[in-house]
MIGU-986853 format. One record per atom (N, C-alpha, C): x, y, z. Coordinates in steps of 0.05 Angstrom, whole numbers, plus 5000, padded with zeros to 4 digits. Example, Ala and Ser with C-alpha at 12.3 -4.5 7.8 and 13.67 -1.06 7.14 Angstrom:
! residues 2
526448865156;524649105156;526449345156;525749555142;527349795143;525850015157;
***
This chain:
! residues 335
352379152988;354078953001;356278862982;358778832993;360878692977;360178522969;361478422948;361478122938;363077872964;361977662957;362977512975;366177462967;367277462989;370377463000;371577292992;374077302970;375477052976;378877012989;379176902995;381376913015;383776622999;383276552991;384976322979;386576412970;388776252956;391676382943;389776362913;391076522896;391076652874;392276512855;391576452831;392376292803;393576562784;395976522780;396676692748;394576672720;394676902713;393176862679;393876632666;396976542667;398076312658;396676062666;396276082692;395475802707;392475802700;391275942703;388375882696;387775832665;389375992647;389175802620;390175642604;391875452635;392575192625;389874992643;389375082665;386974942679;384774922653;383475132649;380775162631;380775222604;383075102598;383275132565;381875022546;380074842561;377974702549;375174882533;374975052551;373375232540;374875542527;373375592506;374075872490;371676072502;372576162512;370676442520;369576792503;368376822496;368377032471;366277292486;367377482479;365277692497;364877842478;361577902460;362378142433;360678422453;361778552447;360778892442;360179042422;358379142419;357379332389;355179582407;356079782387;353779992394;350679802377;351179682355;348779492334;348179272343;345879252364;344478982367;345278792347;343378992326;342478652294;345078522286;348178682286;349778532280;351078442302;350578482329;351778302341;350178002355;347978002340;346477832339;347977672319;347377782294;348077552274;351377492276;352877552286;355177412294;354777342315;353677242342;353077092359;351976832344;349476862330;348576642320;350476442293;352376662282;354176532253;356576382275;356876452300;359176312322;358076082333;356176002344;354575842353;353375652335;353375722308;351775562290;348675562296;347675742310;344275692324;342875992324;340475952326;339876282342;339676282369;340076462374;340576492404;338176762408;337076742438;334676872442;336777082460;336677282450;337477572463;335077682476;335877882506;333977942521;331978202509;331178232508;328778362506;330478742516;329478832489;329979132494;330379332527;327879262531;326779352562;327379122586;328978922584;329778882602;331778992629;332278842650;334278982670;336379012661;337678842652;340478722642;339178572608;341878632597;342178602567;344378372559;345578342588;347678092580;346077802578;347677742563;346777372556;348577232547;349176952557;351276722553;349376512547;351576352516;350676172504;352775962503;352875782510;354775482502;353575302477;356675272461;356575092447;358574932440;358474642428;360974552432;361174552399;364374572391;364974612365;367074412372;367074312350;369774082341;370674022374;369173992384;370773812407;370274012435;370374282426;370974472447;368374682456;368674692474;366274852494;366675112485;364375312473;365475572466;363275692473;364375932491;362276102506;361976302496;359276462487;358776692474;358476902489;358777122503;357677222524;356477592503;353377642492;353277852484;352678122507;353678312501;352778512526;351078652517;350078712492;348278902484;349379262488;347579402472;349079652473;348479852502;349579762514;349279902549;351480172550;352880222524;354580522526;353280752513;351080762502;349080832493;348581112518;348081432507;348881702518;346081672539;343881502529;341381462562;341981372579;344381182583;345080992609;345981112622;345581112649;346581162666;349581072674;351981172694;354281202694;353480822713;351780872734;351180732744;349680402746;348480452715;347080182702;348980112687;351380272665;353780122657;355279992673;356680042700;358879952714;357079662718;353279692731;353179432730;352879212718;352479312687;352679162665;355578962650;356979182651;359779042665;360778892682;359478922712;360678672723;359478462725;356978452712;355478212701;356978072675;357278262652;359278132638;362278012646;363978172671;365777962679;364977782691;362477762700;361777452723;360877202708;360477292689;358677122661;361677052648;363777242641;366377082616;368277082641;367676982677;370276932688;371576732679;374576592682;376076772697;376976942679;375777012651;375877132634;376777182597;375477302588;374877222561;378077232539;377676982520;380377002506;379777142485;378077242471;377777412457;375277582465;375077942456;373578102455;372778202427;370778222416;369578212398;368078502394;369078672376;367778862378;367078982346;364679052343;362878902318;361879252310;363279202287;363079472273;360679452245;359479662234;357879692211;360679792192;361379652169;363679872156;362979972141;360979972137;359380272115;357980452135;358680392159;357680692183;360380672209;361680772200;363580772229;362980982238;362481062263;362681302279;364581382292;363981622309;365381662340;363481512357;361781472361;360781312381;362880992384;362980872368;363780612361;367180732376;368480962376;370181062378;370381042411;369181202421;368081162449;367480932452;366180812448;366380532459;369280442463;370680442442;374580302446;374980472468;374080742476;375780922504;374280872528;371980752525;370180682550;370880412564;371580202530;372379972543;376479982558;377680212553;379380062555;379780312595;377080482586;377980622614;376180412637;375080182633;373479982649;375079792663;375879632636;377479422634;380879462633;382179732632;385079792626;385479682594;387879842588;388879902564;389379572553;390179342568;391679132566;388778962554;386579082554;383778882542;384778892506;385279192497;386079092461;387778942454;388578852473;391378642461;390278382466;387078352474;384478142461;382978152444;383378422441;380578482418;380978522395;378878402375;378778312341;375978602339;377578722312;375078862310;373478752285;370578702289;369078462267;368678762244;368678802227;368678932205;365078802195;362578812197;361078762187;361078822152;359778662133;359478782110;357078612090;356278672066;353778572056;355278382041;357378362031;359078122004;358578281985;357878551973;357778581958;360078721939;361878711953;364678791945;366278531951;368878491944;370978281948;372978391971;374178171980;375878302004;377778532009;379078381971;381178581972;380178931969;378578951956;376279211957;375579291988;374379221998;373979232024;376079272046;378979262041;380779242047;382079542045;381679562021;383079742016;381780002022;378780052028;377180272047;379080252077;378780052090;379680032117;381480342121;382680422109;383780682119;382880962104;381280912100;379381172083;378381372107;377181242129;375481362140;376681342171;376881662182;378881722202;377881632226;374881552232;374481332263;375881122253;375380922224;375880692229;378880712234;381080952223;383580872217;384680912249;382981062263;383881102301;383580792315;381580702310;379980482323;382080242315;382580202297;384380002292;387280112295;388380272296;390780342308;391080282346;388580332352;387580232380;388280002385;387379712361;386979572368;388779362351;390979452348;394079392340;393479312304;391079382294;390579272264;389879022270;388178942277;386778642289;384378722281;383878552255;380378512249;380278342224;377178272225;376078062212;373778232194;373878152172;372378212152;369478042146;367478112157;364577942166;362377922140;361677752129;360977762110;356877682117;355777892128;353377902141;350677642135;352077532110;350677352093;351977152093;353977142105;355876802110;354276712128;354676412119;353076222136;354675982157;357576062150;360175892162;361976012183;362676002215;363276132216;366676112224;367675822205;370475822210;372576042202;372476172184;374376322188;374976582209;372576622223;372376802248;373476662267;372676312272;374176232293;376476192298;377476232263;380576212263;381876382268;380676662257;381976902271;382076892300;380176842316;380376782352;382276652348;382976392347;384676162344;387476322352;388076522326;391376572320;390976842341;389576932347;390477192366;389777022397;389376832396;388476692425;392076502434;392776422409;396676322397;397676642411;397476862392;399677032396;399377132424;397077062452;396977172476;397976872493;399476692473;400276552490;398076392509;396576342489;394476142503;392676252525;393876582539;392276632559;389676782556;387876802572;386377022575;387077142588;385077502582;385077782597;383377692625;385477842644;384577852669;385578082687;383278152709;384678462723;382978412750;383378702760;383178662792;379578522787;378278662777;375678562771;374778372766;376278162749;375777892740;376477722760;378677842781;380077652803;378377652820;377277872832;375277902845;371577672849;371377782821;368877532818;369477362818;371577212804;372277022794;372576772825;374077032842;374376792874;371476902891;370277052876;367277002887;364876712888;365776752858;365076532836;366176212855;367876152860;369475992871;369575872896;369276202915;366876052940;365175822938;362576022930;360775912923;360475602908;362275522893;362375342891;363775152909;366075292926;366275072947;363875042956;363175232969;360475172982;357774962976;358274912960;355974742948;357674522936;359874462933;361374222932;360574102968;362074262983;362074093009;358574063021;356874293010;353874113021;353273893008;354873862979;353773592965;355073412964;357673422987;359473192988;357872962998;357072903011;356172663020;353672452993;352772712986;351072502965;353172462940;354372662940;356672582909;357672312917;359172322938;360172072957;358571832948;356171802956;354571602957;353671582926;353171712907;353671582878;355071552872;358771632869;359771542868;360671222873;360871152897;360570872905;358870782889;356870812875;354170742861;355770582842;356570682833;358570732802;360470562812;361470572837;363670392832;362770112832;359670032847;358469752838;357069662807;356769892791;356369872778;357569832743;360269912756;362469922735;365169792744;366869702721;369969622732;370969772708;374069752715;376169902699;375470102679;376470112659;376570332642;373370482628;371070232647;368770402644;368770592664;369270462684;368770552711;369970862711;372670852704;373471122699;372471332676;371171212664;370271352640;367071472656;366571262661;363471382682;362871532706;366471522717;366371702746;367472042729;368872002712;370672272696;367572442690;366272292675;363572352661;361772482678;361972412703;359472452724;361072752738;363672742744;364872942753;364873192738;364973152713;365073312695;363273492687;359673192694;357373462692;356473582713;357273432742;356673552759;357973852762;360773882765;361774002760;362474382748;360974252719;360274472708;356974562715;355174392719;352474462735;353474652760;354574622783;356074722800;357374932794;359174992771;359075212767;357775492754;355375292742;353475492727;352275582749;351575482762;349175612793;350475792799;354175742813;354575962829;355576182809;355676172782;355676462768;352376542775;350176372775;347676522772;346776732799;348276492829;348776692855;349376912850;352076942844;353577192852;352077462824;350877322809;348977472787;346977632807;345577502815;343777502839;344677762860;346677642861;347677782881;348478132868;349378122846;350278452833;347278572820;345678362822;342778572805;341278542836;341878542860;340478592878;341178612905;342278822896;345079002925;343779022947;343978912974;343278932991;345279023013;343179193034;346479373056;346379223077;345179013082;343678923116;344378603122;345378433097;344478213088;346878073110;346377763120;349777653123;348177413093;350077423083;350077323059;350376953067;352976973080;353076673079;351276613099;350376623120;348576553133;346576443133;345276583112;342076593089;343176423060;344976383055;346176073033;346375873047;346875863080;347875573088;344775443098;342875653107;340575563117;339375503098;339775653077;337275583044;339375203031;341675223033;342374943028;341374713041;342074733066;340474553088;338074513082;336074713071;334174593067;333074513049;334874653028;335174482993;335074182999;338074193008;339273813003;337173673030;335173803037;333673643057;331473503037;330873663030;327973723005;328873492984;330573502978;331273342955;331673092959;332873022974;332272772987;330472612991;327472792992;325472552993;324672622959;325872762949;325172742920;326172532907;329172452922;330872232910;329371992917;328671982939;326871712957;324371632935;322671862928;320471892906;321771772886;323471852871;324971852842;325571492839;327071392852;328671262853;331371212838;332270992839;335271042814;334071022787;332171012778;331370892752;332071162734;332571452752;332571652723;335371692728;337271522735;340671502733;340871612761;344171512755;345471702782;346571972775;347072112757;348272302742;345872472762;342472372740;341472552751;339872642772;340172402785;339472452804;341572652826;343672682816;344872942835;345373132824;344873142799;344873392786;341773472796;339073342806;337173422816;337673502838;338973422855;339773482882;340573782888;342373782859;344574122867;342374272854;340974262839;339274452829;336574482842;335174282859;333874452880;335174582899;336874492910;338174692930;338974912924;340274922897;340375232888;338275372890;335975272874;333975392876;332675562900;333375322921;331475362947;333275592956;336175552946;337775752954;338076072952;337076072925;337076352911;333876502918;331676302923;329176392939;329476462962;330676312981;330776423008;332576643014;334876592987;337876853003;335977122985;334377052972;331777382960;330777432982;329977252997;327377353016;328877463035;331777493048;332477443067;333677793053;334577863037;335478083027;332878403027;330778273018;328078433020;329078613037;
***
């Protein structure tokens, strides 16, 4: 089954990263798990739990906020690897665009520099025959290394060895020198920083990202207007409970988590929806009946609850059983 339809007018690359500039979006690729682990975790400042070898899917998204700003990790794991199928990569991919919509300001692609290959080589010709040629003019290649040399040493290999000297001609001479044992990871975010400046603030986007992205967007109308009436009614909450410049500080606040709750679900839908292709389904049909009886359900949970665990969360409980009830019933209804 298609992805769900969207029919709305269309935002420029420009316009969407002046809307969501709030968040930095980062997507790494490596044929090497272990180092694209430890640069996931040196970006994040945390460890981050990567999926399990033998899982379905190998993608995973992490948020963190740095100096102020929301920064999304998105790892894909090595899915270009000569066992995969033609057919388990394409869908590994469009899980990774549904996960960094409306799409990532930097691509991250994480080299061993005491092992460059042709594989690592193929990867730059796989990603740019997926995504089009216009993705390297995002992408930083991370140079992994132990510290046991100095930069300028390390530097001066960079053209020794005829993958690395292809791969970075690929990738206009854009890379960062990773020091496997650093424990800081500002100067990587600075390099994002200045190649995130020289694209003019925008992110990469293509027919594929536009695609999910007003998939993505539905779906969130959709669950905005089932949860209008109770947003409604906390709101007013807030407005007896607050005046002036709290009041706006407490309604901004409440919009803001609802919001992004709202939009984590409907990336988890349309997730849902690409790891479990169905030919038979009406899609919205089986979302509007599973909401109905979300926001029915929850209701006497709110009645149970009362206001004493806030108003925030009490509708952030609201949208998350109904998702729930949502993504159980639109399964059963797919079977």
């Amino acid at each position: 089954m298609a992805l769900v339809e969207f029919d709305g007018p269309r935002r420029s690359s420009m316009d969407k990263s002046l809307q969501m500039s709030a968040e930095l979006r980062i997507v790494l690729f490596s044929s090497r798990r272990p180092l694209q682990t430890i640069v996931s975790n040196c970006i994040l400042g945390r460890q981050v739990i990567m999926p399990a070898e033998g899982n379905f899917s190998q993608i995973s998204k992490n948020h963190e906020e740095i100096e102020g700003r929301k920064v999304s990790v998105i790892n894909t794991g090595n899915f270009f690897e000569k066992d995969h199928t033609q057919q388990h990569i394409e869908k590994e991919l469009k899980r990774c665009v549904c996960l960094s919509c409306p799409g990532p300001h930097a691509v991250l692609l994480i080299l061993d520099l005491e092992d460059i290959s042709a594989t690592d080589v193929r990867t730059v010709e796989k990603l740019t025959k997926y995504f089009v040629d216009n993705i390297l003019k995002y992408t930083i290649l991370v140079l992994c290394h132990d510290g046991k040399e100095e930069n300028p040493n390390l530097e001066d290999r960079l053209w020794e060895g005829i993958n690395l000297r292809e791969i970075l001609d690929k990738c206009g001479h854009r890379y960062h020198l990773f020091n496997k044992n650093s424990v800081g990871a500002k100067p990587l975010l600075k390099r994002i920083e200045s190649l995130v400046a020289e694209n003019g603030d925008r992110f990469f986007t293509n027919d594929k990202y536009e695609e999910i992205e007003g998939s993505i967007r539905k779906v969130e109308t959709f669950v905005e207007k089932e949860s209008e009436k109770e947003m409604d009614k906390r709101l007013c909450e807030l407005d007896c409970m607050y005046q002036g410049e709290e009041l706006k500080r407490e309604r901004d606040q409440y919009l803001k988590i609802v919001r992004a709750e709202i939009r984590k679900e409907a990336e988890q839908i349309i997730l849902y929806q690409l790891k479990f292709p169905a030919q038979d389904t009406d899609y919205g049909a089986g979302m509007h009946a599973a909401f109905v009886g979300g926001l029915g359900a929850t209701t006497m949970m709110m009645m149970m609850r009362g206001l004493g665990g806030g108003v925030t969360g009490s509708v952030l409980g609201m949208i998350g059983a109904a998702i729930v009830v949502a993504v159980v019933v639109w399964r059963f209804w797919r079977r």
